[in-house]
C-alpha positions as YAML, in Angstrom:
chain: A
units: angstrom
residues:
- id: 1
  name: UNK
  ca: [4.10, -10.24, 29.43]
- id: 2
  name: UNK
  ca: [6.16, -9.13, 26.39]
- id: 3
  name: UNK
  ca: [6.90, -5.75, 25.72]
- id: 4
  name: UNK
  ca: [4.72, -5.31, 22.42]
- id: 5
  name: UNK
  ca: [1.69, -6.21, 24.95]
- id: 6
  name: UNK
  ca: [2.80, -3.81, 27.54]
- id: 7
  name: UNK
  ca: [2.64, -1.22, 25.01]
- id: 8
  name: UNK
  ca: [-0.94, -2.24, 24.12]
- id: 9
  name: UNK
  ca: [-2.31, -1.89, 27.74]
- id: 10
  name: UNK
  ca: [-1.14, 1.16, 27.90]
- id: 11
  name: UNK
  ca: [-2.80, 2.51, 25.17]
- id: 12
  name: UNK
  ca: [-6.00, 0.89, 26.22]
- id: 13
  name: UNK
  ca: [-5.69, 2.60, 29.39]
- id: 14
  name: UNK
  ca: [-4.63, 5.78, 28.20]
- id: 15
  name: UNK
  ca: [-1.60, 5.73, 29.76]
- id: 16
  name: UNK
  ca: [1.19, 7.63, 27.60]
- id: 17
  name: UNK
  ca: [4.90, 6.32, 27.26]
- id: 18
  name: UNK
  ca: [8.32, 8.03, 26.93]
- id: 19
  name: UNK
  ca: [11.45, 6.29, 25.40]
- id: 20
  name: UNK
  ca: [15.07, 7.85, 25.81]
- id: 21
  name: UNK
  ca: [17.09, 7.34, 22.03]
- id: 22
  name: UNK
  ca: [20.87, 6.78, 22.50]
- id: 23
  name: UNK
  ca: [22.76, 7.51, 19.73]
- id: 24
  name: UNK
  ca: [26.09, 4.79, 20.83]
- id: 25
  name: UNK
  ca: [28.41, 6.85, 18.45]
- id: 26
  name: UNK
  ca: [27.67, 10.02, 21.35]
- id: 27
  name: UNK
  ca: [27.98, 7.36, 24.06]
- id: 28
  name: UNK
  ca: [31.20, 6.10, 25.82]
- id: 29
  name: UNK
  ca: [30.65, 3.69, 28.44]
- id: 30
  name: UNK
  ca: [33.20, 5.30, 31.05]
- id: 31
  name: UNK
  ca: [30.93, 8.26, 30.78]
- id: 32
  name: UNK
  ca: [27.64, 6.92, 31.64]
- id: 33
  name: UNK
  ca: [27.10, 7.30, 35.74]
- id: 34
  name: UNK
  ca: [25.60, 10.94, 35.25]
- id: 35
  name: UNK
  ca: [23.37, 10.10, 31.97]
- id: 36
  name: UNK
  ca: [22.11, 6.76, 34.27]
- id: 37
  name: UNK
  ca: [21.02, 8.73, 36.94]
- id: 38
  name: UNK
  ca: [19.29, 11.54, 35.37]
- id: 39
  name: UNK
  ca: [17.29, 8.48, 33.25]
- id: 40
  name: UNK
  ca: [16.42, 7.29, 36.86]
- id: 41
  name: UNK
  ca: [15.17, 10.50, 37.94]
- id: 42
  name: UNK
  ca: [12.79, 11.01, 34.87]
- id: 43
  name: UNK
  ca: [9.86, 9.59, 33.32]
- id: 44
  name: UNK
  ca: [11.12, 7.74, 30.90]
- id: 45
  name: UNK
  ca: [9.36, 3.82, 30.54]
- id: 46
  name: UNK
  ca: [11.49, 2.85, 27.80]
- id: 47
  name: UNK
  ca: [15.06, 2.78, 26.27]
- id: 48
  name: UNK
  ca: [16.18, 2.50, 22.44]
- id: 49
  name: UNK
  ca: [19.60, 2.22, 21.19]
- id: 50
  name: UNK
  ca: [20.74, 2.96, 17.85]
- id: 51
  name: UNK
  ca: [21.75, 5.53, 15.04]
- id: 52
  name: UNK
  ca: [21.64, 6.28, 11.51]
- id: 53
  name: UNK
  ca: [25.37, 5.05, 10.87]
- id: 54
  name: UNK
  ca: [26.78, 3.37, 13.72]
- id: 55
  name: UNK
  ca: [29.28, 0.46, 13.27]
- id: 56
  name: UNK
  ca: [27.95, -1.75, 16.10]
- id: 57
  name: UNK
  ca: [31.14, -1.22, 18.08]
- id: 58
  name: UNK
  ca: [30.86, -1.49, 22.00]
- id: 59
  name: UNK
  ca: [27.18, -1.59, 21.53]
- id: 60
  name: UNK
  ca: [27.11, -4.98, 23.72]
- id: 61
  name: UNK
  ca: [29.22, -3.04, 26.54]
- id: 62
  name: UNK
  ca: [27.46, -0.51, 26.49]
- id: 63
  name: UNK
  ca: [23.87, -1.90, 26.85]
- id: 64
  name: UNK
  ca: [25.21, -4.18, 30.05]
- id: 65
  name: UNK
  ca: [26.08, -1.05, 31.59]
- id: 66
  name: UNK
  ca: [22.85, 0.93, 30.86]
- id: 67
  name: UNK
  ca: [21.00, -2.42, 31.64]
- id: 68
  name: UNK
  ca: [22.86, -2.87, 35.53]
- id: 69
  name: UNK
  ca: [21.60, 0.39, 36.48]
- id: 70
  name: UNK
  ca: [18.17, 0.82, 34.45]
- id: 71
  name: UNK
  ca: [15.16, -0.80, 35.14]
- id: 72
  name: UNK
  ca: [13.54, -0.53, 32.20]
- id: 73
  name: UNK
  ca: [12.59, -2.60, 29.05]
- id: 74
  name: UNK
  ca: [15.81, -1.67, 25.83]
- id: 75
  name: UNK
  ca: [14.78, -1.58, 22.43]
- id: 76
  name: UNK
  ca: [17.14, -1.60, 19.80]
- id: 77
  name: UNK
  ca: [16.36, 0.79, 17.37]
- id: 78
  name: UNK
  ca: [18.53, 0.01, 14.40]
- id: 79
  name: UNK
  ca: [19.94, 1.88, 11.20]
- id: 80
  name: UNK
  ca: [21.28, -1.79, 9.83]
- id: 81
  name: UNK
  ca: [21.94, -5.41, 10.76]
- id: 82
  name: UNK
  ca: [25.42, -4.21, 12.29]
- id: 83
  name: UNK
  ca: [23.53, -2.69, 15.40]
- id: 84
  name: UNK
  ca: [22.03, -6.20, 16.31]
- id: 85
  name: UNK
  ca: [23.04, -6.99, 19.80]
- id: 86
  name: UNK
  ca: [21.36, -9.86, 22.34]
- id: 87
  name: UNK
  ca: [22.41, -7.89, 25.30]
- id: 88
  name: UNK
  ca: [18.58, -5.76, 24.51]
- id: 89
  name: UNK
  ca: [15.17, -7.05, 25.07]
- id: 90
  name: UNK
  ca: [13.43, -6.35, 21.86]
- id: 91
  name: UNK
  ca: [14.13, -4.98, 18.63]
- id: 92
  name: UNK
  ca: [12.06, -2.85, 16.27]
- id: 93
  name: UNK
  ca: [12.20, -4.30, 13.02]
- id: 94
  name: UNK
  ca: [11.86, -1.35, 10.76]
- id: 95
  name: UNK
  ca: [10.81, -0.89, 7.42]
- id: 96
  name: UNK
  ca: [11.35, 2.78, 6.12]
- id: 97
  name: UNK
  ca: [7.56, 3.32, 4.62]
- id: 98
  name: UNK
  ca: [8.39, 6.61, 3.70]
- id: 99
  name: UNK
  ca: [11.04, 6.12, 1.44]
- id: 100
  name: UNK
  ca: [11.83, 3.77, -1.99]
- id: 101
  name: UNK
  ca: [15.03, 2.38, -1.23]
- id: 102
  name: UNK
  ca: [15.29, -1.11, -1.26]
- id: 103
  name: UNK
  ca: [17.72, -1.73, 1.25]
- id: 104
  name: UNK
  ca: [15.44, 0.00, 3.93]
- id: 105
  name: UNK
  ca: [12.19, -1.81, 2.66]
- id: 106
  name: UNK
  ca: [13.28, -5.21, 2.57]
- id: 107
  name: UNK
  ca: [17.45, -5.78, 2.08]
- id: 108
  name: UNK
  ca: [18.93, -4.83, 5.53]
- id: 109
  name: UNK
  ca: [15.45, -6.69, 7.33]
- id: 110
  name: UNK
  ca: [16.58, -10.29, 5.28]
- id: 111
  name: UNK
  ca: [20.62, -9.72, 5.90]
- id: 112
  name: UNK
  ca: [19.40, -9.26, 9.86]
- id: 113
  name: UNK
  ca: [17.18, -12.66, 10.10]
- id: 114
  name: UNK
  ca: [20.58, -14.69, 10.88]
- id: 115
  name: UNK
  ca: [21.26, -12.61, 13.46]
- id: 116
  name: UNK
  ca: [18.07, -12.01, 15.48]
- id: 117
  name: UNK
  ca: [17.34, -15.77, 14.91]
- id: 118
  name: UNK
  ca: [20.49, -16.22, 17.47]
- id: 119
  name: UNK
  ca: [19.25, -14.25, 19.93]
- id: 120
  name: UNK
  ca: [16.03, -14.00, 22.32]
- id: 121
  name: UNK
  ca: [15.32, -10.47, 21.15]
- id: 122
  name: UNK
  ca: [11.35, -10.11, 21.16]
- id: 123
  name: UNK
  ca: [11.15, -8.23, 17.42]
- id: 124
  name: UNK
  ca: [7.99, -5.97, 16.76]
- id: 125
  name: UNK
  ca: [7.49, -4.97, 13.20]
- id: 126
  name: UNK
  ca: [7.49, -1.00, 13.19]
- id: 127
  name: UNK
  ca: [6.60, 0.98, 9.86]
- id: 128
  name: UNK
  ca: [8.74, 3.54, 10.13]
- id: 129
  name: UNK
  ca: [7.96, 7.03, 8.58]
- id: 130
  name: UNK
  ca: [10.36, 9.99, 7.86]
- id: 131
  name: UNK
  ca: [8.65, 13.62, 7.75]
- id: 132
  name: UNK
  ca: [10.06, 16.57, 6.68]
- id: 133
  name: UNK
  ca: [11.11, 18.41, 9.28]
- id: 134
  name: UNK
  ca: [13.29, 21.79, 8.02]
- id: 135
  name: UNK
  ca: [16.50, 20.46, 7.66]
- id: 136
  name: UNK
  ca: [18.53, 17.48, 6.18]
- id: 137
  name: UNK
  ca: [18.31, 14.56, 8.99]
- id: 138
  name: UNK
  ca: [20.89, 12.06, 9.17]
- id: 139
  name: UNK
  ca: [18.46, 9.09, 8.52]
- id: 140
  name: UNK
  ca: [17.28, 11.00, 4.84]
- id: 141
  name: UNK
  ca: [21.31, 11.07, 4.02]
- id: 142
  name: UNK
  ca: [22.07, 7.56, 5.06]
- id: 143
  name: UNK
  ca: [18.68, 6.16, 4.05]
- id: 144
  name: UNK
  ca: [19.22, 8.34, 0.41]
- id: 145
  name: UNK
  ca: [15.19, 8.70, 0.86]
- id: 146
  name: UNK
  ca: [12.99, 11.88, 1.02]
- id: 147
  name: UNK
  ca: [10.74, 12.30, 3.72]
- id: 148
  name: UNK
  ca: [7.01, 12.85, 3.20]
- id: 149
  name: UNK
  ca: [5.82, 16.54, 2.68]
- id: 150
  name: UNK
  ca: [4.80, 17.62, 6.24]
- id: 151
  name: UNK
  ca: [1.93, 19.42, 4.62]
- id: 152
  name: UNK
  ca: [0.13, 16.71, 3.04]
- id: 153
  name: UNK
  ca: [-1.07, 14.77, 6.23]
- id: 154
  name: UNK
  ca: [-3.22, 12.73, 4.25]
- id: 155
  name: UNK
  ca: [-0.51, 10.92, 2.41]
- id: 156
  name: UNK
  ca: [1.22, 10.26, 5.59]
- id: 157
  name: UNK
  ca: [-1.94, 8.61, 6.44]
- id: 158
  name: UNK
  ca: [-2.49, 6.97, 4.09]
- id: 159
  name: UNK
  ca: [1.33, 5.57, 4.55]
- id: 160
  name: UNK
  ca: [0.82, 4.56, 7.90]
- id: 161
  name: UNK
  ca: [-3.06, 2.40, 6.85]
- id: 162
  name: UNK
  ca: [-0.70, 0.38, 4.31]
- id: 163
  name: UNK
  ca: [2.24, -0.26, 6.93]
- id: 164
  name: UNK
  ca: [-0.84, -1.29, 8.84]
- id: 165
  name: UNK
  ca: [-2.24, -3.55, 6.48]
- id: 166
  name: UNK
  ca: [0.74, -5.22, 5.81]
- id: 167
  name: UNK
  ca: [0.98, -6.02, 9.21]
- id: 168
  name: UNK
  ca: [3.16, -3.37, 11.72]
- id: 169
  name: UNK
  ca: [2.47, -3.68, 14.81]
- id: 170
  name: UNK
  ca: [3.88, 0.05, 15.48]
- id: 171
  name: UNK
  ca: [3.79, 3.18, 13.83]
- id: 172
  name: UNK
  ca: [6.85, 5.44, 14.13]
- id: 173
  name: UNK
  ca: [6.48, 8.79, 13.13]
- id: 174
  name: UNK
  ca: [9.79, 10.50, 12.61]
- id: 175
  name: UNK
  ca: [11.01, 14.18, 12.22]
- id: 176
  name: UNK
  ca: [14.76, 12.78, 12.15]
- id: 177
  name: UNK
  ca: [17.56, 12.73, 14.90]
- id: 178
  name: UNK
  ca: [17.91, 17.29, 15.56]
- id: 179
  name: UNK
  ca: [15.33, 18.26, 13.09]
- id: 180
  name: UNK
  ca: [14.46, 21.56, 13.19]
- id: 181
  name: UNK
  ca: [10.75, 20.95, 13.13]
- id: 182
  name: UNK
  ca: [8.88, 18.14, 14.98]
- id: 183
  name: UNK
  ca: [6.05, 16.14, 13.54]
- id: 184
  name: UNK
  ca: [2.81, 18.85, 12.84]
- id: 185
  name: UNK
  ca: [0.60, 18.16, 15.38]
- id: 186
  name: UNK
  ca: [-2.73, 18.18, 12.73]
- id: 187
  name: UNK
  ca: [-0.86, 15.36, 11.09]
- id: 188
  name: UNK
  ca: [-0.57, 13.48, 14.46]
- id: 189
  name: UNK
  ca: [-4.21, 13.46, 15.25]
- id: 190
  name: UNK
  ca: [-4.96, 12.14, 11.70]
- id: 191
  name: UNK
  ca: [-3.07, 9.23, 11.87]
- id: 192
  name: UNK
  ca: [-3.52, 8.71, 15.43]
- id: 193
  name: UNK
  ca: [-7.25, 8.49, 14.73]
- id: 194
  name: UNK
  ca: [-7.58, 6.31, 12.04]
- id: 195
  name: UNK
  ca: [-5.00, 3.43, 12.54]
- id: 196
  name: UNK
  ca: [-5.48, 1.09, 15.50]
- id: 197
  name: UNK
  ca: [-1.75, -0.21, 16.12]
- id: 198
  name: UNK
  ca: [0.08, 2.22, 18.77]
- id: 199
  name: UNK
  ca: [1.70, 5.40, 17.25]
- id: 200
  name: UNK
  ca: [5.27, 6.73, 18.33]
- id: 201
  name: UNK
  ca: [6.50, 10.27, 17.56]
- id: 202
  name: UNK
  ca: [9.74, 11.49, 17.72]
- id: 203
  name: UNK
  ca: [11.99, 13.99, 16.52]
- id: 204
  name: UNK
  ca: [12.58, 17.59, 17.39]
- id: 205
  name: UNK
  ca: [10.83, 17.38, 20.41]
- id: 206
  name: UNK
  ca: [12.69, 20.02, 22.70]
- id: 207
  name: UNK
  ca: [10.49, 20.58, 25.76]
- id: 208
  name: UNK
  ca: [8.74, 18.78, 28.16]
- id: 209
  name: UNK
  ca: [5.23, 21.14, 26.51]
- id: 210
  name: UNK
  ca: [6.71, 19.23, 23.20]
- id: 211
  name: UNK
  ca: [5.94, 15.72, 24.65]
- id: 212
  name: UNK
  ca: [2.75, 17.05, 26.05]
- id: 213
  name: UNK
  ca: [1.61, 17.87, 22.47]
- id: 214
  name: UNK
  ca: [2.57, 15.09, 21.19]
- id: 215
  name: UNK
  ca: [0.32, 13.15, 23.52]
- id: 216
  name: UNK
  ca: [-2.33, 15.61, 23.65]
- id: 217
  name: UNK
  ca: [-2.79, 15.02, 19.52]
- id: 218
  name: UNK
  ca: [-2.74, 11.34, 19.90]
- id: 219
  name: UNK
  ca: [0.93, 9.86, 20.23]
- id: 220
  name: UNK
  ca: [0.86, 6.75, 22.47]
- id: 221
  name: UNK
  ca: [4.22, 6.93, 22.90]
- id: 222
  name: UNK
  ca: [6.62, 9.67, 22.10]
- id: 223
  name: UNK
  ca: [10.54, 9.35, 21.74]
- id: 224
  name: UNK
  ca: [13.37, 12.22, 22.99]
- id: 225
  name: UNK
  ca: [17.06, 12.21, 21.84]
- id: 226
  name: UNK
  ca: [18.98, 14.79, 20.84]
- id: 227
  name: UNK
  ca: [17.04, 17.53, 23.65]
- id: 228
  name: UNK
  ca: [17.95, 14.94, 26.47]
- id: 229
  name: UNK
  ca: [21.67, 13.93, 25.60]
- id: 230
  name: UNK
  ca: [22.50, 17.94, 24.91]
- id: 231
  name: UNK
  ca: [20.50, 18.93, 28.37]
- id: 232
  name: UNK
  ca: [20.34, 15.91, 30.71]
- id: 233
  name: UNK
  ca: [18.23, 18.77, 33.13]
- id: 234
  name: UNK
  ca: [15.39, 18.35, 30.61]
- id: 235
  name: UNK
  ca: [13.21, 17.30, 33.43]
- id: 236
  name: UNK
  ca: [14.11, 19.43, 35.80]
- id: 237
  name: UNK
  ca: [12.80, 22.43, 33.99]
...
């Protein structure tokens, strides 16, 4: 069963699903044996790998290494064709709704074709949506695109319908990588109510009530970073 379908059953069950976001510019691979085991100790039923600006360097290493000690599906969650790598399961193939930019709406998606075509990466088209979340995030400075007012949940809605109508198969929205402010929870329900593709949330989600909200609004899946690299007793709590 592929991964995209896995996802589906769960939201037809009701069953909600976490993902752990590694950054692999914070990650060295000689420092991974306590970060594995707290992953294998929490609820986590998924794994993406990527950042706003990294090079691609010892991205293959590092995936082996997660992948011989985690049992669960990788996702490469890419800021451009650079992070590519055949050592993950899937990939999702963003397109920045939120913003204008070219290069995130259609440029870096044809210059990574080549690539994925060489590997036996299952890709899932994800509209991907930046909100405004308090602070500068490091996708609105690489991206060099605004996010969407966090007060005008309709337009965000209304974002997500036309990333559905042009075909996603996910909806990701985003607060950014340590935003100060998560997703609002009002806006959350909106979307989660009238689109019928799974929704993931992520950023600024600090506590394990966070994720609970999340879900609670209507977030089939939601996504933790920054919260789990800085306190790796996030469970624990």
């Amino acid at each position: 069963m592929s991964i995209y379908q896995q996802i589906l059953n769960s939201k037809a069950k009701g069953e909600k699903l976490l993902a752990i976001l590694f950054d692999p510019d914070k990650l060295a691979v000689e420092n991974l044996s306590d970060l594995i085991q707290k992953i294998n100790h929490s609820p986590a039923t998924h794994i993406f790998v990527g950042g706003s600006s990294f090079d691609g360097t010892h991205l293959d290493e590092l995936i082996i290494e997660l992948k011989s000690k985690i049992n669960l599906p990788f996702l490469l969650f890419p800021g451009n064709p650079s992070q590519i790598s055949d050592k993950a399961d899937g990939i999702l193939f963003l397109t920045l709704l939120s913003g204008r930019n070219p290069d995130y709406l259609i440029e870096h998606q044809v210059n990574a074709v080549p690539i994925i075509k060489k590997t036996n990466l299952e890709v899932i088209s994800t509209g991907y949506i930046l909100i405004e979340s308090g602070n500068e995030t490091a996708v609105e400075r690489v991206s060099q695109t605004k996010p969407l007012d966090r007060n005008n949940h309709e337009y965000a809605l209304q974002t997500a319908q036309a990333g559905e109508f042009i075909g996603n198969k996910l909806i990701y929205l985003e607060a950014g990588s340590g935003a100060k402010l998560s997703v609002p929870k009002e806006m959350i329900t909106l979307v989660s109510q009238n689109i019928n593709v799974p929704l993931i949330v992520g950023g600024g989600i600090r506590s394990k009530q966070e994720i609970e909200n999340a879900y609670n609004t209507g977030a089939d899946l939601v996504v933790i970073g920054t919260a789990f690299e800085n306190d790796t007793d996030f469970f624990n709590l």
